[in-house]
KOLMAR-65982 format. One record per residue (C-alpha): residue number from 1; chain; x, y, z. Coordinates in steps of 0.001 Angstrom, whole numbers. Example, Ala and Ser with C-alpha at 12.3 -4.5 7.8 and 13.67 -1.06 7.14 Angstrom:
BEGIN
(r 1; A; (12300; -4500; 7800));
(r 2; A; (13670; -1060; 7140));
This chain:
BEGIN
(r 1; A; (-16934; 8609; -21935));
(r 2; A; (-16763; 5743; -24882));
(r 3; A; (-18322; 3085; -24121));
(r 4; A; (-18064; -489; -25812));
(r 5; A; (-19983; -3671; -24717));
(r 6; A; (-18556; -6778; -25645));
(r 7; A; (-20621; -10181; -25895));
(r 8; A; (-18734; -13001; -26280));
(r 9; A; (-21395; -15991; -28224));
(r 10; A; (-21648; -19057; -29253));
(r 11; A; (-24563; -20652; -31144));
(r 12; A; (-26854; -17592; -29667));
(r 13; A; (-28749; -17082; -32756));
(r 14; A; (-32179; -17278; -30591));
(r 15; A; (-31064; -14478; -28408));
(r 16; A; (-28446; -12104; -30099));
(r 17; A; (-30621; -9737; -31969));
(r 18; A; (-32917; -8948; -28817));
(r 19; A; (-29447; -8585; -27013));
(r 20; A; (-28326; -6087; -29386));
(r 21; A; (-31503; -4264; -30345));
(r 22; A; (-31871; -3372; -26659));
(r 23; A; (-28464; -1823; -26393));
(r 24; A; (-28973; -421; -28982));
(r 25; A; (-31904; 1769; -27991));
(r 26; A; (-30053; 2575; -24812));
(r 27; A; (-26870; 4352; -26665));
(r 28; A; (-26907; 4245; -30437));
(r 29; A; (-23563; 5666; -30330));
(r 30; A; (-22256; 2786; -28110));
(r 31; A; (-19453; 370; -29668));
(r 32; A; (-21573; -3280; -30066));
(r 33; A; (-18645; -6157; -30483));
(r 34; A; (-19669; -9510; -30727));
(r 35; A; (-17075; -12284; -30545));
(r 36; A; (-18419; -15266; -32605));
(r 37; A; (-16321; -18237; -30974));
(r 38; A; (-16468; -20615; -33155));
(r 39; A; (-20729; -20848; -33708));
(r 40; A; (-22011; -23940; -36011));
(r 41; A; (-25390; -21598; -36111));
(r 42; A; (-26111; -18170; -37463));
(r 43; A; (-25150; -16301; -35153));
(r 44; A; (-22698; -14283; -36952));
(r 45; A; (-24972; -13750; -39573));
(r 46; A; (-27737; -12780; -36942));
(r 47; A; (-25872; -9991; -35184));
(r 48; A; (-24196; -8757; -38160));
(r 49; A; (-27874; -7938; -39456));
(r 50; A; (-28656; -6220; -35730));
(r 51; A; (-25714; -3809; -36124));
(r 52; A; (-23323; -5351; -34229));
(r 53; A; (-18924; -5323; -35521));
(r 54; A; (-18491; -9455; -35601));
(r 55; A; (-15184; -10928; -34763));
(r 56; A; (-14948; -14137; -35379));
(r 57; A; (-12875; -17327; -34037));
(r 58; A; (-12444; -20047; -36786));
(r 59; A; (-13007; -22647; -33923));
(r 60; A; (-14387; -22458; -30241));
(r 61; A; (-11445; -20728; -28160));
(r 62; A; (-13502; -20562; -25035));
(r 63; A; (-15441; -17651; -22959));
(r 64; A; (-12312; -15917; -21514));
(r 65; A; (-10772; -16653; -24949));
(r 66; A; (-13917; -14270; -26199));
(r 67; A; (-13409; -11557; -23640));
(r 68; A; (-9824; -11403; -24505));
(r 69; A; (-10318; -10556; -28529));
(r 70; A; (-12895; -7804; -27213));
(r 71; A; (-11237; -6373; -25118));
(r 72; A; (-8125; -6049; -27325));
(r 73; A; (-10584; -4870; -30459));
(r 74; A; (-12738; -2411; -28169));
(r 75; A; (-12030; 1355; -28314));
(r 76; A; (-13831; 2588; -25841));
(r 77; A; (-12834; 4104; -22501));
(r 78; A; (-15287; 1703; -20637));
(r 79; A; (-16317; -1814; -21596));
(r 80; A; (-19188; -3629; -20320));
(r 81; A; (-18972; -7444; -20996));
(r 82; A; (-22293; -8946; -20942));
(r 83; A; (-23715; -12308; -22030));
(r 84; A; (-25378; -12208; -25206));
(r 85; A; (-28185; -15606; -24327));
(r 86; A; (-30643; -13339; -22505));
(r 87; A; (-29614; -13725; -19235));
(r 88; A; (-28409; -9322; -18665));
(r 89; A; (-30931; -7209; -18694));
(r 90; A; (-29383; -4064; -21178));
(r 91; A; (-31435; -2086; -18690));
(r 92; A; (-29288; -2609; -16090));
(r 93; A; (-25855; -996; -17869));
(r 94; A; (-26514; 2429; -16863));
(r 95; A; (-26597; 1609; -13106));
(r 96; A; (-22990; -179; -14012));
(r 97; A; (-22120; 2995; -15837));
(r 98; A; (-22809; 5458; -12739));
(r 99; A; (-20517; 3187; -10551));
(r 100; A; (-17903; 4069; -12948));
(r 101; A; (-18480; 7778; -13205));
(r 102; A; (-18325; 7794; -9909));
(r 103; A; (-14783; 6548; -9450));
(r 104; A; (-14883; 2588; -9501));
(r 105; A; (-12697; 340; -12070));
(r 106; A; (-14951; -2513; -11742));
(r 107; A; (-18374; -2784; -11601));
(r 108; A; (-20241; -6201; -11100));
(r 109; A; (-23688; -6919; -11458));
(r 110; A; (-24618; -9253; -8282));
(r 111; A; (-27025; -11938; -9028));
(r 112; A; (-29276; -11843; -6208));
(r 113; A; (-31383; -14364; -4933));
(r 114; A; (-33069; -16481; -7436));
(r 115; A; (-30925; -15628; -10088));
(r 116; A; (-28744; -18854; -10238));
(r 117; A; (-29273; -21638; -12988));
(r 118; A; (-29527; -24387; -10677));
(r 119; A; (-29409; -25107; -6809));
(r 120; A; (-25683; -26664; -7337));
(r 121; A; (-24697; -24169; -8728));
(r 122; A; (-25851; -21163; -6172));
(r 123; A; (-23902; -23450; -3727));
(r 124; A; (-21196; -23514; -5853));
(r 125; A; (-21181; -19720; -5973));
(r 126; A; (-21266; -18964; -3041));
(r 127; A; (-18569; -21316; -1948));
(r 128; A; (-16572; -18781; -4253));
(r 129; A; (-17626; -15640; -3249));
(r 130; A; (-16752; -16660; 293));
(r 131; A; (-13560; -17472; -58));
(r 132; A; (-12831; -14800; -2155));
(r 133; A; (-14047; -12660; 466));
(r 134; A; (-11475; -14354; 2947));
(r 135; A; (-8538; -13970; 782));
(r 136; A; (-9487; -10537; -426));
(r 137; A; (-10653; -9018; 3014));
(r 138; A; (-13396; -7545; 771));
(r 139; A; (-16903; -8464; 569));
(r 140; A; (-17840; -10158; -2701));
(r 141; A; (-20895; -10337; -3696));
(r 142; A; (-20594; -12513; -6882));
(r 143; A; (-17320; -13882; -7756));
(r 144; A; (-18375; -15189; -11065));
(r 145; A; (-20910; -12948; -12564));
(r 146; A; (-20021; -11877; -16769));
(r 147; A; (-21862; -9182; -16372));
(r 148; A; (-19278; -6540; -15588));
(r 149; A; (-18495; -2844; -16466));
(r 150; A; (-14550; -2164; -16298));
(r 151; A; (-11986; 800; -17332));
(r 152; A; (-10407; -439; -19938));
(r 153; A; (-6919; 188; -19665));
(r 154; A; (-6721; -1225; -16510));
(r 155; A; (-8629; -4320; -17713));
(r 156; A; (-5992; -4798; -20234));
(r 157; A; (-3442; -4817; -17839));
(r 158; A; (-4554; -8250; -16782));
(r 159; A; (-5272; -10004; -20411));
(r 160; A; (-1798; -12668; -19874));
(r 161; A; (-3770; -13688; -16532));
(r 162; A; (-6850; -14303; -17986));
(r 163; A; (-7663; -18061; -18842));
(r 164; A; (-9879; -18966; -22135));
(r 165; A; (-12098; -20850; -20204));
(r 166; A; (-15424; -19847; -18196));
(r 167; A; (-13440; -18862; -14542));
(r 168; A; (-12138; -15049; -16498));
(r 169; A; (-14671; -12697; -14115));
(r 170; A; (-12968; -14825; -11007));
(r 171; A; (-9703; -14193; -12034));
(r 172; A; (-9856; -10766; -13170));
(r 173; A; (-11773; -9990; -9602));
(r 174; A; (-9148; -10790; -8006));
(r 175; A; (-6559; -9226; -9790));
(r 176; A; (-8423; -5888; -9458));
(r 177; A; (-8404; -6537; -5750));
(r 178; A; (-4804; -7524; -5840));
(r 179; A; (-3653; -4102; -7696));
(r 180; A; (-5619; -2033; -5103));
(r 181; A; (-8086; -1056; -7647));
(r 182; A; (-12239; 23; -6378));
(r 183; A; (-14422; -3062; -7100));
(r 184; A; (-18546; -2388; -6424));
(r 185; A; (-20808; -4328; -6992));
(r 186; A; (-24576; -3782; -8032));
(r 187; A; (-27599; -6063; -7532));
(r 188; A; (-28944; -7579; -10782));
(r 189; A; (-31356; -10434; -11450));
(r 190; A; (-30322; -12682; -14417));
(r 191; A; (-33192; -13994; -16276));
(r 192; A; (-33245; -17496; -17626));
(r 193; A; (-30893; -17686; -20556));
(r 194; A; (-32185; -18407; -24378));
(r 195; A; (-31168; -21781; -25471));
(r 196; A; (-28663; -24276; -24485));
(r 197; A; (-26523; -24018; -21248));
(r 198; A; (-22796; -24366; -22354));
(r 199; A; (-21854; -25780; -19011));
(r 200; A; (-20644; -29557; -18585));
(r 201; A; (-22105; -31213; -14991));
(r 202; A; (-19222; -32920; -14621));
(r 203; A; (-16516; -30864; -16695));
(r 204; A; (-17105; -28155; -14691));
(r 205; A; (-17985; -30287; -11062));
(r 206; A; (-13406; -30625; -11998));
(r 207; A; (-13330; -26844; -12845));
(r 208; A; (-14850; -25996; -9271));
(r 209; A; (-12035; -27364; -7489));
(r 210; A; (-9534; -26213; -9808));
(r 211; A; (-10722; -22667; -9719));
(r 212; A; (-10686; -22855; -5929));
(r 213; A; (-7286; -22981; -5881));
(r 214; A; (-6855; -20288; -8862));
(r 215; A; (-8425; -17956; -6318));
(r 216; A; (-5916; -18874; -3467));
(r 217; A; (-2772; -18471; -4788));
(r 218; A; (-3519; -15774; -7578));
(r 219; A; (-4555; -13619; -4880));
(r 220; A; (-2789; -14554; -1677));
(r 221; A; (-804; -17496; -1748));
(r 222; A; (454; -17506; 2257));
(r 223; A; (-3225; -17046; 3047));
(r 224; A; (-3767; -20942; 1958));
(r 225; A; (-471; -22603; 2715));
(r 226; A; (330; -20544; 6277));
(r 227; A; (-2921; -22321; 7939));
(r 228; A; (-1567; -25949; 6816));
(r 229; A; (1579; -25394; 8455));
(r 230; A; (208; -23807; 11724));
(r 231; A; (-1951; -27104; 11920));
(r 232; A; (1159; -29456; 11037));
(r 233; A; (3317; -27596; 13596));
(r 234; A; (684; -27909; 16385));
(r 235; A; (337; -31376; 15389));
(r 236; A; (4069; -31900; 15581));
(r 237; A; (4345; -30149; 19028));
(r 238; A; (1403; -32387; 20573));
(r 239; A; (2780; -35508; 19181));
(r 240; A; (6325; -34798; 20750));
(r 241; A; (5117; -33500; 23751));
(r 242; A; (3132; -37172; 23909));
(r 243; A; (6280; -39391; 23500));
(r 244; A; (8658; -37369; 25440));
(r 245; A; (6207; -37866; 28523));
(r 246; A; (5658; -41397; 27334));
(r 247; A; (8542; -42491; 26426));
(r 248; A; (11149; -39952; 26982));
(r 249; A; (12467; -39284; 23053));
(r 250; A; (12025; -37536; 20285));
(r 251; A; (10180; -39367; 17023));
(r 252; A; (10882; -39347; 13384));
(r 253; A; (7047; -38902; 13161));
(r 254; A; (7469; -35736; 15532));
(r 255; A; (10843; -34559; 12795));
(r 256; A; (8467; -35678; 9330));
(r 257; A; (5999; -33282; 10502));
(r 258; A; (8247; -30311; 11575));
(r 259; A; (9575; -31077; 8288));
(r 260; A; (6641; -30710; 6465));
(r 261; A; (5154; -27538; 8603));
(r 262; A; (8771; -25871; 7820));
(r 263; A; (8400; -26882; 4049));
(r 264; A; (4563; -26097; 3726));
(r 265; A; (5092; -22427; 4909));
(r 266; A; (8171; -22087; 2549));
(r 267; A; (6638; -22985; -884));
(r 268; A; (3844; -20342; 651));
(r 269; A; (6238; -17599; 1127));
(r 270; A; (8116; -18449; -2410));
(r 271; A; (4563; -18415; -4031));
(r 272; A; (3567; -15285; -2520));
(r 273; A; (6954; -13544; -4062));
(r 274; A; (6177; -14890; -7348));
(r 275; A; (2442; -13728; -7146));
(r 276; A; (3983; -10298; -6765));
(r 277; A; (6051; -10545; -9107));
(r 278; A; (3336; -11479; -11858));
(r 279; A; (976; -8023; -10887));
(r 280; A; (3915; -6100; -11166));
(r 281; A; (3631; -3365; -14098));
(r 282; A; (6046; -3871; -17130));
(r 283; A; (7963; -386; -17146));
């Protein structure tokens, strides 16, 4: 089994070299690719000197944006995507590797309690994972953990999905769950990172919501809208159930939200056709 790990980095000159000199003692004959996205430091410089193949963006593309030139340039049957700040433990890929030899596609390392960068953030998370688990119908464990090994052909099945920004391991969760491919997950603790955080308070306080709704209709469209319209439809029912007794008629309030419920389940049912459509394999 090849094996490439992929880091995606930006100004991680602190950290890199560790990174890669510890992977490096765990499979010498493993494929190292860091993806320099656009770093004002020496980072490029720095893992170039560790041993590492550099690929380099000639301006910040974004995280996902990383993943996808790795996982394009990678040759190896299996790539694990790590961070390259510190954060993975390189002692930890071989447990990711077993999941795979036994039979998984994706393996995710689970941060586990204590692990998260910030209380707001462990809320955040596990916001996600929960409604990933009720869209899915599958436990997860950690929606948005980079710290991932994955079979590479069928990662690459899902590159057009993938956005450049930070959300990739949510969206390419759930398209592994979508296809009907095995997901695991293995408990990791992620240490403290080297250096500065590249995530915005605010930028990404936007992002939460946003991705929120990435995770409902990428996966399961009907799932989100079908609720709505149940709720506007009971609604609807009360309400004209209220003036017929009252006053013997039926409303245009009681016909606006019919109207709506009717409309609300429709654009579910068109989304959920189109979802299908977009995880269907090019012949």
């Amino acid at each position: 089994m090849l094996i490439s790990i992929v880091l995606p980095a930006k100004n991680e000159a602190l950290a890199i070299s560790e990174t890669i000199t510890q992977i490096r003692a765990l499979y010498q004959g493993a494929e190292i690719i860091v993806v320099n996205d656009g770093s004002t430091d020496q980072t490029k410089q720095v893992a170039e000197q560790a041993g590492a193949k550099v690929i380099t963006h000639p301006y910040s593309k974004g995280n996902g944006a990383a993943i996808k030139t790795g996982a394009r340039t990678a040759t190896g049957d299996v790539i694990v995507f790590m961070d390259a700040d510190g954060q993975h433990d390189p002692q930890d890929i071989p447990r990711l590797l077993a999941k795979i030899e036994e039979g998984y596609d994706l393996v995710v390392g689970a941060r586990q309690k204590g692990s998260q960068a910030s209380v707001g953030r462990g809320i955040a998370n596990k916001l996600y994972n929960n409604l990933a688990s009720y869209m899915s119908d599958h436990i997860v464990e950690d929606l948005t953990s980079g710290f991932r090994a994955v079979r590479a052909e069928k990662f690459r099945e899902f590159l057009y999905l993938l956005p450049n920004g930070f959300s990739y391991p949510t969206t390419s969760t759930m398209a592994f769950f979508r296809a009907g491919y095995s997901v695991v997950y293995v408990p990791i603790h992620a240490a403290k990172r080297i250096g500065k955080s590249h995530i915005h308070p605010v930028k990404d306080s936007v992002s939460f919501f946003l991705i929120i709704f990435k995770i409902t209709t990428l996966y399961s469209p009907l799932k989100m809208f079908l609720p709505f319209a149940v709720m506007l439809f009971i609604l609807a029912t009360s309400w004209y159930g209220y003036t017929l007794y009252e006053f013997g008629r039926f409303t245009n309030m009681s016909a606006l939200l019919y109207t709506g419920s009717i409309m609300i389940f429709l654009m579910g049912l068109i989304s959920e056709q189109i979802t299908a459509l977009m995880y269907k394999k090019d012949e």
